[in-house]
N, C-alpha and C positions, 0 to 999 in steps of 0.2 A: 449627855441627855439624848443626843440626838442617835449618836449608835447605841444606847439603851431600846430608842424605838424602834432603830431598826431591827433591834434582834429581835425584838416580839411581834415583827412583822413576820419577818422573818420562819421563827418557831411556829405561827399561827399559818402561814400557806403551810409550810411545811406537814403541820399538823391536818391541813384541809387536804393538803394533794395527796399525803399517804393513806387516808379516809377514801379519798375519790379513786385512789387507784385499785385498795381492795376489792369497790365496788364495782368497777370496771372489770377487773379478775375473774368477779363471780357472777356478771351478768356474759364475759365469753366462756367462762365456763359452761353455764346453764345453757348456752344457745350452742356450744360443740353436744352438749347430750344430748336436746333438742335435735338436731340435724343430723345427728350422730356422722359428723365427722370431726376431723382434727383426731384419729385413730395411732398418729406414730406419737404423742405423748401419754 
């Protein structure tokens, strides 16, 4: 029971950090075109 919770602890950050990291991605995305740099990627 107990490593049952843990895995849907688990799965659920998992599920929020890969959520918050897209969002991360595309708010420095928007801010290198914004400032237009970060030109060598």
């Amino acid at each position: 029971m107990a490593n049952g919770l843990c895995f849907i602890s688990y799965f659920h950050f998992f599920v929020t950090f890969k959520s918050f990291l897209k969002k991360e991605k595309n708010t420095i995305t928007n801010f290198k075109k914004n400032t237009k740099c970060g030109k060598k990627d």
